[in-house]
C-alpha positions in Angstrom: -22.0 -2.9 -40.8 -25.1 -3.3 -38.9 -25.5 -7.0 -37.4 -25.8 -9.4 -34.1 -22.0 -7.4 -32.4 -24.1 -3.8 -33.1 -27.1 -4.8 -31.9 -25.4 -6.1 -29.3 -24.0 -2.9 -28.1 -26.7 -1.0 -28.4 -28.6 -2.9 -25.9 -25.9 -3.1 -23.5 -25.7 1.0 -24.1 -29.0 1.7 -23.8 -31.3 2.1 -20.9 -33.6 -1.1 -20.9 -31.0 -3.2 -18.8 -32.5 -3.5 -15.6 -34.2 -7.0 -16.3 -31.2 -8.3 -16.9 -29.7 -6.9 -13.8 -32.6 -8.1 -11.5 -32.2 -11.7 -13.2 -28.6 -11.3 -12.1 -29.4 -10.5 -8.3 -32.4 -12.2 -7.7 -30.3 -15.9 -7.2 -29.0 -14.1 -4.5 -32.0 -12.8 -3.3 -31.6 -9.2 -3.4 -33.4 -6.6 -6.1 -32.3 -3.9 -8.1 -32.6 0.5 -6.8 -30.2 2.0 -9.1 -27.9 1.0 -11.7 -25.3 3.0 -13.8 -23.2 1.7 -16.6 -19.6 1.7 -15.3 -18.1 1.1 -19.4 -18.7 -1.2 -22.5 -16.5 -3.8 -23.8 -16.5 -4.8 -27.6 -13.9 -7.4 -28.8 -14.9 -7.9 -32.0 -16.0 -11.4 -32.8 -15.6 -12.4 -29.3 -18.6 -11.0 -27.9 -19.7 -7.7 -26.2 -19.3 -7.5 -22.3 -21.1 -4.7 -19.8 -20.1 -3.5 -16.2 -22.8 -2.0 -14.3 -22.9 -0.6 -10.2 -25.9 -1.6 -9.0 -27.6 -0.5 -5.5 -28.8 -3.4 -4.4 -31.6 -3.9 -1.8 -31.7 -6.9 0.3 -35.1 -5.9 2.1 -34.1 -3.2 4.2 -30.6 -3.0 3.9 -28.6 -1.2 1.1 -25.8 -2.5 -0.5 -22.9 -2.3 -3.5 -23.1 -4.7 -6.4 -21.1 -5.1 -10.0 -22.8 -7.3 -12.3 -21.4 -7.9 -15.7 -23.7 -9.0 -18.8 -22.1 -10.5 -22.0 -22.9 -11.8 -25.2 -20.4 -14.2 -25.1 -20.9 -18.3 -24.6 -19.1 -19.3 -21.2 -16.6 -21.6 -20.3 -18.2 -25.3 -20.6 -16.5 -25.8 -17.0 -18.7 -23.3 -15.2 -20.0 -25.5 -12.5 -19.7 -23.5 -9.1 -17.2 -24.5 -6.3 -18.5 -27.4 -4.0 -20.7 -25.1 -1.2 -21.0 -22.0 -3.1 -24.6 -20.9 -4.9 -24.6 -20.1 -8.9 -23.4 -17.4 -9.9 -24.1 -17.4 -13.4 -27.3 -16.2 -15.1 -28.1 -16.9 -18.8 -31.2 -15.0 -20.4 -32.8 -13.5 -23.5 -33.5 -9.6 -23.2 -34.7 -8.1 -26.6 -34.5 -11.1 -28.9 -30.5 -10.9 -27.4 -28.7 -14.1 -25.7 -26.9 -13.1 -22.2 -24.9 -14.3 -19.6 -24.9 -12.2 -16.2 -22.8 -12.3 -12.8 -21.6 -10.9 -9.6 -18.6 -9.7 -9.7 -15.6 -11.3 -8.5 -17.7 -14.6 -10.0 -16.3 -14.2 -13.9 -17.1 -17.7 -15.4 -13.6 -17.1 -17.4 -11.5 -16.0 -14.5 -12.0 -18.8 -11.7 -9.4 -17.2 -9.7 -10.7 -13.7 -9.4 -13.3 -14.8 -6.5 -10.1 -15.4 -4.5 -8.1 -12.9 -5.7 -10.7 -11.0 -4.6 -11.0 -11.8 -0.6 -8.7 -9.7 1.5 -8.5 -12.7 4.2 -8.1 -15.1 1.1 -5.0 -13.1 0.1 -3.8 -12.5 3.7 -3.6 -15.9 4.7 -2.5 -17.5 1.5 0.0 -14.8 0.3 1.2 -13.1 2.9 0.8 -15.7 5.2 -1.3 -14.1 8.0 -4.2 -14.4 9.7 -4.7 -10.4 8.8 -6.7 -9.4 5.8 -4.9 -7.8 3.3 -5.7 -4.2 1.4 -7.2 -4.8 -2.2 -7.4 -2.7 -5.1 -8.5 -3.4 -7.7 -6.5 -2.0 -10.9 -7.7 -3.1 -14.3 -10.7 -5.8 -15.0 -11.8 -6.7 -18.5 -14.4 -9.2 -18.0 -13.7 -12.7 -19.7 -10.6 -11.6 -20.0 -7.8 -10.7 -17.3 -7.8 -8.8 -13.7 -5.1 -7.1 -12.4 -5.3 -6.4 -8.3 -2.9 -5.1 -5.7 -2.6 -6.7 -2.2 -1.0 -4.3 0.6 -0.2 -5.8 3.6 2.0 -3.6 6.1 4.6 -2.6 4.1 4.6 -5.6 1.6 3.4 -5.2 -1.7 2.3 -7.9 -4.3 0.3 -7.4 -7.8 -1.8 -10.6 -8.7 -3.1 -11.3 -12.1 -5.9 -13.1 -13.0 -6.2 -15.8 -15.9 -8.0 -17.5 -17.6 -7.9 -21.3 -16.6 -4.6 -23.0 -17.2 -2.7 -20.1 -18.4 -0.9 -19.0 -14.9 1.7 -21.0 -15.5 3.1 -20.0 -19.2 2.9 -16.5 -18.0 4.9 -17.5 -14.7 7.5 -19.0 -17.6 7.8 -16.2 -19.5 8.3 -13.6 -16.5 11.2 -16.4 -15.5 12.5 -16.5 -18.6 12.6 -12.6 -19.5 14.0 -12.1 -15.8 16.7 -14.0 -16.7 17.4 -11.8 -20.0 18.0 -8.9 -17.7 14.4 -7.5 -18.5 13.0 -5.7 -15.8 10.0 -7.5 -15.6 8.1 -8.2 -12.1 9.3 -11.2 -10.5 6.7 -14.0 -9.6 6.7 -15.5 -6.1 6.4 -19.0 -5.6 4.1 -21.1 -8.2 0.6 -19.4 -9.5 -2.5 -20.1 -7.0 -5.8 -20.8 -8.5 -5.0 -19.3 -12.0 -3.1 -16.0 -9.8 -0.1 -15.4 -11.0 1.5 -13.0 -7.6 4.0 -10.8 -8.3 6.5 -8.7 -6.7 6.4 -4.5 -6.8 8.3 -2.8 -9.1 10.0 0.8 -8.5 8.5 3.5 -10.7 5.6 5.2 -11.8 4.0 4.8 -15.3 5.3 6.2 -18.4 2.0 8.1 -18.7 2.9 10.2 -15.4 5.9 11.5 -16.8 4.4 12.1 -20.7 2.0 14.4 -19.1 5.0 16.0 -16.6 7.3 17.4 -19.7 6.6 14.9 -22.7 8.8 11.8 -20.9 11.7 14.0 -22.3 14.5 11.5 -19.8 12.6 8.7 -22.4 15.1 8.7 -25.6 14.2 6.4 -28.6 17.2 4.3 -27.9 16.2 3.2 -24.6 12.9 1.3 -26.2 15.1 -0.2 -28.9 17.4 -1.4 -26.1 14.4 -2.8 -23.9 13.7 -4.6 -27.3 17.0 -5.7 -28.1 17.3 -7.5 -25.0 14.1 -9.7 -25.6 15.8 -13.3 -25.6 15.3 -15.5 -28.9 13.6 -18.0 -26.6 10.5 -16.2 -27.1 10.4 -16.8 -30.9 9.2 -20.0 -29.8 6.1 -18.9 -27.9 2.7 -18.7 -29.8 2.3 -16.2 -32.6 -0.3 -13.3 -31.8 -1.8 -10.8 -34.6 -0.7 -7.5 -34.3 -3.7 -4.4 -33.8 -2.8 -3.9 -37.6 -3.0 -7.3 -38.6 -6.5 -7.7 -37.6 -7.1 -3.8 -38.6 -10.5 -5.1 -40.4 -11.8 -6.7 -37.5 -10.9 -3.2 -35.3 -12.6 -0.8 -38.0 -15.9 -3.0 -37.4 -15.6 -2.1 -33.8 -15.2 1.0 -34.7 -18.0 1.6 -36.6 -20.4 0.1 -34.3 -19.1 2.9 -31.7 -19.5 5.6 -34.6 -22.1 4.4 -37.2 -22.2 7.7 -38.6 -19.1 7.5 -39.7 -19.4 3.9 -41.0 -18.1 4.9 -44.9 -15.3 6.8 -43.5 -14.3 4.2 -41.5 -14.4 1.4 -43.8 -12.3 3.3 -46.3 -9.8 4.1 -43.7 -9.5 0.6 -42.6 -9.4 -1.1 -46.1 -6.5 1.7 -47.1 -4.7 0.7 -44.0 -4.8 -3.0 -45.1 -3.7 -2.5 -48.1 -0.6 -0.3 -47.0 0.1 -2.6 -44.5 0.5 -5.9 -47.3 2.0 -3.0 -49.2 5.6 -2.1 -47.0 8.0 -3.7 -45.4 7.3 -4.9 -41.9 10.9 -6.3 -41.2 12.1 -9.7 -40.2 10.6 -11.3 -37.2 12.3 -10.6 -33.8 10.7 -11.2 -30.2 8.4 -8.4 -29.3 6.3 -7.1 -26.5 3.2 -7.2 -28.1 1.3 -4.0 -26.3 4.4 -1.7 -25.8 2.0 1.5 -24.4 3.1 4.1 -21.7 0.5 1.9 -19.1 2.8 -1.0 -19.7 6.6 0.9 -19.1 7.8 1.9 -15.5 9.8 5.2 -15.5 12.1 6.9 -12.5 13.5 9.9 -12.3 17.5 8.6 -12.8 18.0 7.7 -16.3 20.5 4.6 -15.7 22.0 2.3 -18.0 20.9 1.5 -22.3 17.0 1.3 -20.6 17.5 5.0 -19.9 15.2 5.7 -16.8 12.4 2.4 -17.6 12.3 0.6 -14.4 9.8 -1.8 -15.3 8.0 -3.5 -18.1 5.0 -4.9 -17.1 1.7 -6.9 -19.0 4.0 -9.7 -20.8 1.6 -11.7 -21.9 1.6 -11.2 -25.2 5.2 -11.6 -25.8 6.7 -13.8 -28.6 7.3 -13.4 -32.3 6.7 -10.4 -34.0 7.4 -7.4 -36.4 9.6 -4.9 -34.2 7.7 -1.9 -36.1 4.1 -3.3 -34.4 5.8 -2.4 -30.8 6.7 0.7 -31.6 3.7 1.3 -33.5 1.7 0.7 -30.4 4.0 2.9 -28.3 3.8 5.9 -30.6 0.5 5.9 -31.4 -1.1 5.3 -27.8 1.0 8.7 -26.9 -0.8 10.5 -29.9 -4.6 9.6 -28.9 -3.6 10.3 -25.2 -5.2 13.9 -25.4 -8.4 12.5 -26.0 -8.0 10.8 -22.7 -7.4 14.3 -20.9 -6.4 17.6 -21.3 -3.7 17.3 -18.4 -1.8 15.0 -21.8 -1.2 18.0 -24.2 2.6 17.1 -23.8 2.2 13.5 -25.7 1.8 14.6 -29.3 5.1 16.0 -28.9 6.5 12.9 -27.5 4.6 10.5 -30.1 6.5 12.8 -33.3 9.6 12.7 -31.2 9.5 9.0 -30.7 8.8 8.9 -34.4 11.2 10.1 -35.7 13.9 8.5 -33.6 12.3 5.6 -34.7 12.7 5.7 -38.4 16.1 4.8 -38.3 15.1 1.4 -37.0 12.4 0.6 -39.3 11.0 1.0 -42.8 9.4 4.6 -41.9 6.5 4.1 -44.4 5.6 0.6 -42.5 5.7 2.5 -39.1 3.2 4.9 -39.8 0.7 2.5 -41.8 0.8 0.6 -38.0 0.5 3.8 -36.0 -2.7 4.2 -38.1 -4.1 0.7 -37.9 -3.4 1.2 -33.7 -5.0 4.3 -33.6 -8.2 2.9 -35.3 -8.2 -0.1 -32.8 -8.4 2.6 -30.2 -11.2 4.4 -31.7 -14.0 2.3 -29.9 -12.4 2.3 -26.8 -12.9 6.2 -26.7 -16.7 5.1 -26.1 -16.2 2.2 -23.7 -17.0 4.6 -20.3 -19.6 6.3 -22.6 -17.4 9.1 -23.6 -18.2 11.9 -26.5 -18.0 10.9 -29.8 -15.6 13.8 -30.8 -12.8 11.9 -28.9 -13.6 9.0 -30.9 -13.7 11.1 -34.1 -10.2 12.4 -33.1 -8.8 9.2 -32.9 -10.2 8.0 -36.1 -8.6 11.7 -37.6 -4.9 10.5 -35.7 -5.4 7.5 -37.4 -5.8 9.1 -40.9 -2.9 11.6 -40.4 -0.8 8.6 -39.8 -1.9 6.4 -42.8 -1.5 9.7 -45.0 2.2 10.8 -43.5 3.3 7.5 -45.2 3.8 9.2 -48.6 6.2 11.7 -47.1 8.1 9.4 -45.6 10.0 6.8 -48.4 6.9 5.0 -50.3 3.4 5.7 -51.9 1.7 2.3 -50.0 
């Protein structure tokens, strides 16, 4: 299992990284005090990506930096704006190929730099000459940002693409709005690969799972949300479930945990085998990462949706096996313990869910998905430089689910 991707994380893991950072600065002239790694991103075959906070020093005066360092080969179209310096470093550290930058200047997300400005999103969103409130709340580098811009008592969430993909997404919340879904609604048109959208009511599904197991959350309400995906999205483009590419997760795995690289690899050959083995279903629109961060819950339970207010992070939606999305669901609730202790509620939840979803799908297929989504989540449990016994307890989740298949209508 060793290779280029392992190699790759251990250099971004280790503690040799401040070259790299004070290549990244220096362009702007300022020089590296401190650093600390903020998390590590591995998407296998697409490259490993590093955040770091750096103290900066720009001769006497102290300031905050992120830089980000990947593996993986930029955009061709990463010319900066007319006006603006570069903000992209390529080096070599190590015998290792890198690309560094300043945050908000992600060579994949030309947007995020104005996303980013509070009198950017002030003027251009909200239409004033006050800045708005940022916050930033996800970022996976080369990938997507998620921020929220507060200004007075307005709200709006804008996500970040990648180029010339704002406007499918703006499509596909139109066209799920319409189904009834309760999706966010976009305002206007998408600005500079931004798609803005509107607040939702609710809190996250993950709030509630750790208040009494989501208990107002009945398996019927998820089929419903389901249900109502419209057959327009069976046209949009076909994306692999986790468990479809289960081989290409149990090599990320094993670069998090390469002691357990044997184990691993067993675990995720058995899982594709199972998986070619039962019966996914027909295919029917789906979600594509149905997880409690993606489901808005309030405290009424109103209507077949139960008490879901909002389904949120559509971008993956199209055509799919029904079992994948409540795979994903059911298995993110079961790992949630090794995110905190405050979660000892979701194991409870996940067999609850389970079972209430058995009538829906071929039971032995369902849990041969739960276990290829538990070993995706396996190196994530590393990413912020976590233990390795939460990792190891994922990769045990995901073997209790591949072996509850036999007691559940089929051998696999």
């Amino acid at each position: 299992m060793a290779g280029p991707e392992q190699e790759a994380v251990a250099l971004l893991s280790g503690t040799g990284m401040g070259p790299v950072l004070a290549a990244a600065l220096s362009p702007a002239g300022l020089s590296v005090q401190r650093w600390t790694r903020r998390r590590v991103h591995h998407r296998p075959g697409a490259g490993v990506t590093a955040v770091f906070d750096v103290v900066a020093l720009a001769g006497a005066r102290r300031g905050a930096e992120v830089v980000c360092v990947s593996t993986a080969s930029p955009p061709a179209d990463t010319s900066p704006p007319a006006g603006t310096s570069p903000d992209l470093v390529r080096t070599r550290h190590e015998g290792v190929d890198l690309v560094a930058w300043r945050h908000p200047h992600d060579p994949w997300l030309p947007g995020l730099a104005w996303a980013s400005s509070p009198e950017a999103v002030g003027r251009e969103v909200f239409g004033s000459a006050e800045p708005a409130e940022l916050t930033e709340v996800s970022y996976r580098p080369t990938r997507r940002a998620v921020l929220r811009a507060a200004h007075g008592s307005r709200v709006r969430y804008l996500k970040v693409l990648r180029r010339d993909r704002a406007a499918a997404l703006h499509a596909r919340h139109r066209m799920l709005l319409e189904a009834g879904l309760p999706v966010p609604a976009p305002v206007e048109d998408p600005v500079r690969d931004v798609v803005v959208l509107r607040q939702l009511p609710g809190t996250p599904l993950a709030a509630s799972v750790r208040q009494d197991g989501a208990a107002a959350l009945h398996p019927e309400h998820v089929l419903a949300l389901l249900d109502a995906l419209p057959a327009a999205a069976l046209k949009l483009p076909v994306r692999a479930s986790w468990t479809d590419r289960v081989l290409d997760y149990g090599h990320a795995a094993a670069v998090a945990l390469p002691e357990e690289l044997g184990r691993i690899e067993r675990l995720a050959a058995a899982i594709d085998e199972a998986r070619r083995a039962t019966d996914p279903g027909p295919v029917v629109p789906v979600h594509g990462d149905l997880y409690e961060a993606n489901l808005l819950v309030g405290p009424a339970v109103c209507g077949t949706f139960g008490p879901v207010t909002g389904v949120l992070d559509v971008d993956a939606v199209g055509p799919g096996h029904r079992v994948d999305d409540l795979a994903c669901l059911v298995a993110h609730l079961a790992v949630l313990p090794t995110v905190h202790d405050s979660y000892g509620h979701a194991p409870a939840a996940a067999r609850r869910l389970l079972a209430g979803f058995d009538a829906a799908v071929d039971p032995a297929a369902l849990r041969v998905r739960c276990a290829g989504v538990a070993l995706s989540l396996v190196a994530g449990a590393r990413r912020s430089g976590g233990p390795p016994d939460r990792a190891r307890r994922r990769l045990e989740i995901a073997e209790e689910f591949l072996g509850a298949r036999r007691f559940s209508g089929a051998d696999g």
